[in-house]
C-alpha positions as CSV (number, residue, x, y, z in Angstrom):
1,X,139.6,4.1,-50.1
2,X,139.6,5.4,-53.6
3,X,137.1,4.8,-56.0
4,X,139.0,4.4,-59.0
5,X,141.6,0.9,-58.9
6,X,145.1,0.9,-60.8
7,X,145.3,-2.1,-62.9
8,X,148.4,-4.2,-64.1
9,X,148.4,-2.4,-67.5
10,X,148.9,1.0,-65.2
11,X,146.0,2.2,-66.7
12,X,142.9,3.1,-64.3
13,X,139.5,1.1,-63.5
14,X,136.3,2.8,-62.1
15,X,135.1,0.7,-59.0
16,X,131.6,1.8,-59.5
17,X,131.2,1.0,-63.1
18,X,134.1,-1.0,-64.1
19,X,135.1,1.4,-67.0
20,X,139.2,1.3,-67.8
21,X,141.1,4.1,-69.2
22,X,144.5,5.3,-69.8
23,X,145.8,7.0,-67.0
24,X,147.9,9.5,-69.1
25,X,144.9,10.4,-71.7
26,X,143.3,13.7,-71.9
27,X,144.7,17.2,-71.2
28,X,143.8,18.4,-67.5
29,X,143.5,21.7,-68.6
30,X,141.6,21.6,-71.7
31,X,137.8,19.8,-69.7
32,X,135.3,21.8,-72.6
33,X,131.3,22.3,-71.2
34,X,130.5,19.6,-68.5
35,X,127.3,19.5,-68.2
36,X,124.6,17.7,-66.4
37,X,121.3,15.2,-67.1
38,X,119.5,18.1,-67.9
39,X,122.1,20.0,-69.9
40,X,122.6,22.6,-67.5
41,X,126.6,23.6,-67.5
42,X,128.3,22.3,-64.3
43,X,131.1,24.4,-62.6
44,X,133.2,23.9,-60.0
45,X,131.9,24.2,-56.4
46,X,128.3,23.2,-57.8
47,X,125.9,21.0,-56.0
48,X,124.5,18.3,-57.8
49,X,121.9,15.3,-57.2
50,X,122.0,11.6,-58.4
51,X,119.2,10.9,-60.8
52,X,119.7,7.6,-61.0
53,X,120.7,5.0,-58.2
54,X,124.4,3.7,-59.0
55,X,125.7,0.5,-57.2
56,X,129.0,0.5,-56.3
57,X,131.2,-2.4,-58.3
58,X,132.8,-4.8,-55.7
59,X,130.0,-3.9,-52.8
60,X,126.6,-4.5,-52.0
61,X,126.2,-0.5,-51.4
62,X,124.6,2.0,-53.6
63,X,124.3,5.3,-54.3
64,X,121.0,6.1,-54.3
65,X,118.4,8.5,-56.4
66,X,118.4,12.0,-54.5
67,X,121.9,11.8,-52.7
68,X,123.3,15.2,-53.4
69,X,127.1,15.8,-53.1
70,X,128.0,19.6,-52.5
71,X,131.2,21.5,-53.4
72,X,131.8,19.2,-56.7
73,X,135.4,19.4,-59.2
74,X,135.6,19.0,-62.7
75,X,137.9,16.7,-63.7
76,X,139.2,15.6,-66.8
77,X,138.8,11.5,-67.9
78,X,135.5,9.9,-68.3
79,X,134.1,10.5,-65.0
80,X,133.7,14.4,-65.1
81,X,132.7,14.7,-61.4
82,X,135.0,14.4,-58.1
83,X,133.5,14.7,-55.0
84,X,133.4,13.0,-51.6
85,X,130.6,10.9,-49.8
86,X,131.0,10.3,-46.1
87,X,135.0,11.1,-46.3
88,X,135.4,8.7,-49.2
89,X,136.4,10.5,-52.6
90,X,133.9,9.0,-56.1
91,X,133.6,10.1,-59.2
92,X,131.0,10.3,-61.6
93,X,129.4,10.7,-64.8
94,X,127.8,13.9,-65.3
95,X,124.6,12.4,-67.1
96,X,123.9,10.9,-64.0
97,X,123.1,13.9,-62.3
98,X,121.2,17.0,-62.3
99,X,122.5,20.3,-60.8
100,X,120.8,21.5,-57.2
Protein backbone atom coordinates (compact mmCIF):
# COMPACT_ATOMS: atom_id res chain seq x y z
CA UNK A 1 0.00 0.00 0.00
CA UNK A 2 1.27 3.32 -1.08
CA UNK A 3 1.48 6.30 0.88
CA UNK A 4 0.67 8.77 -1.50
CA UNK A 5 -3.43 8.45 -3.03
CA UNK A 6 -4.41 9.55 -6.72
CA UNK A 7 -7.25 11.85 -6.51
CA UNK A 8 -10.07 12.56 -9.20
CA UNK A 9 -8.23 15.74 -10.42
CA UNK A 10 -5.22 13.09 -11.29
CA UNK A 11 -3.18 15.02 -9.18
CA UNK A 12 -1.59 13.30 -5.97
CA UNK A 13 -2.53 13.41 -2.14
CA UNK A 14 -0.08 12.49 0.78
CA UNK A 15 -1.81 10.00 3.16
CA UNK A 16 0.19 11.07 5.99
CA UNK A 17 -0.34 14.71 5.81
CA UNK A 18 -3.03 15.27 3.35
CA UNK A 19 -0.90 17.65 1.21
CA UNK A 20 -2.12 17.62 -2.81
CA UNK A 21 0.01 18.34 -5.69
CA UNK A 22 0.27 18.07 -9.33
CA UNK A 23 1.47 14.94 -10.35
CA UNK A 24 3.31 16.35 -13.41
CA UNK A 25 5.06 19.45 -11.49
CA UNK A 26 8.71 19.69 -10.87
CA UNK A 27 11.66 18.41 -12.91
CA UNK A 28 12.96 14.91 -11.60
CA UNK A 29 16.27 15.76 -12.48
CA UNK A 30 16.71 19.13 -11.32
CA UNK A 31 16.07 18.22 -6.83
CA UNK A 32 18.67 21.33 -5.67
CA UNK A 33 20.28 20.77 -1.77
CA UNK A 34 17.87 18.50 0.29
CA UNK A 35 18.60 18.95 3.39
CA UNK A 36 17.63 17.85 6.88
CA UNK A 37 16.17 19.43 10.46
CA UNK A 38 19.48 20.37 11.19
CA UNK A 39 20.59 21.59 7.80
CA UNK A 40 22.93 18.92 7.19
CA UNK A 41 22.77 18.01 3.11
CA UNK A 42 20.95 14.66 2.61
CA UNK A 43 22.10 12.29 -0.23
CA UNK A 44 21.05 9.32 -1.43
CA UNK A 45 21.59 6.04 0.54
CA UNK A 46 21.64 8.22 3.79
CA UNK A 47 20.08 7.14 7.05
CA UNK A 48 17.94 9.51 8.65
CA UNK A 49 15.80 9.72 12.07
CA UNK A 50 12.27 11.10 12.65
CA UNK A 51 12.39 14.16 14.90
CA UNK A 52 9.09 14.49 15.28
CA UNK A 53 6.23 11.82 15.72
CA UNK A 54 4.00 11.92 12.42
CA UNK A 55 0.50 10.16 12.43
CA UNK A 56 -0.42 8.57 9.50
CA UNK A 57 -3.73 10.37 7.77
CA UNK A 58 -6.58 7.66 7.53
CA UNK A 59 -5.01 5.35 10.56
CA UNK A 60 -4.62 5.31 14.04
CA UNK A 61 -0.68 4.53 13.46
CA UNK A 62 2.18 6.80 13.89
CA UNK A 63 5.47 7.19 13.11
CA UNK A 64 7.13 7.83 16.00
CA UNK A 65 10.26 10.26 17.31
CA UNK A 66 13.50 8.06 16.81
CA UNK A 67 12.35 5.56 13.96
CA UNK A 68 15.22 5.71 11.60
CA UNK A 69 14.70 4.59 7.96
CA UNK A 70 18.13 3.47 6.23
CA UNK A 71 19.04 3.52 2.53
CA UNK A 72 16.79 6.76 1.88
CA UNK A 73 16.09 8.43 -2.14
CA UNK A 74 15.69 11.84 -2.94
CA UNK A 75 12.92 12.55 -4.77
CA UNK A 76 11.52 15.44 -6.38
CA UNK A 77 7.76 16.93 -5.14
CA UNK A 78 7.13 18.14 -1.72
CA UNK A 79 7.99 15.14 0.19
CA UNK A 80 11.85 15.02 -0.57
CA UNK A 81 12.38 11.58 1.13
CA UNK A 82 11.30 7.92 -0.21
CA UNK A 83 11.93 5.19 1.88
CA UNK A 84 10.31 2.03 3.13
CA UNK A 85 8.98 0.99 6.70
CA UNK A 86 8.19 -2.59 7.29
CA UNK A 87 7.92 -3.29 3.34
CA UNK A 88 5.53 -0.34 2.92
CA UNK A 89 7.03 2.62 0.72
CA UNK A 90 6.39 6.61 2.68
CA UNK A 91 7.64 9.62 2.02
CA UNK A 92 8.60 12.47 3.84
CA UNK A 93 9.56 15.91 4.57
CA UNK A 94 13.00 16.49 5.13
CA UNK A 95 12.52 18.99 8.06
CA UNK A 96 11.21 16.24 9.85
CA UNK A 97 14.22 14.58 10.16
CA UNK A 98 17.75 14.64 11.10
CA UNK A 99 20.52 12.59 9.37
CA UNK A 100 22.03 9.36 11.49
Amino acid sequence: MSDILATASGDHECATCGHEWDAAAGDPNDLGEIRDANGTLLQDGDAVVLVKGLPLKGSTNMLKVGTKFANIRIVSGDHEIDTKINGQGILLKAKFVKKA
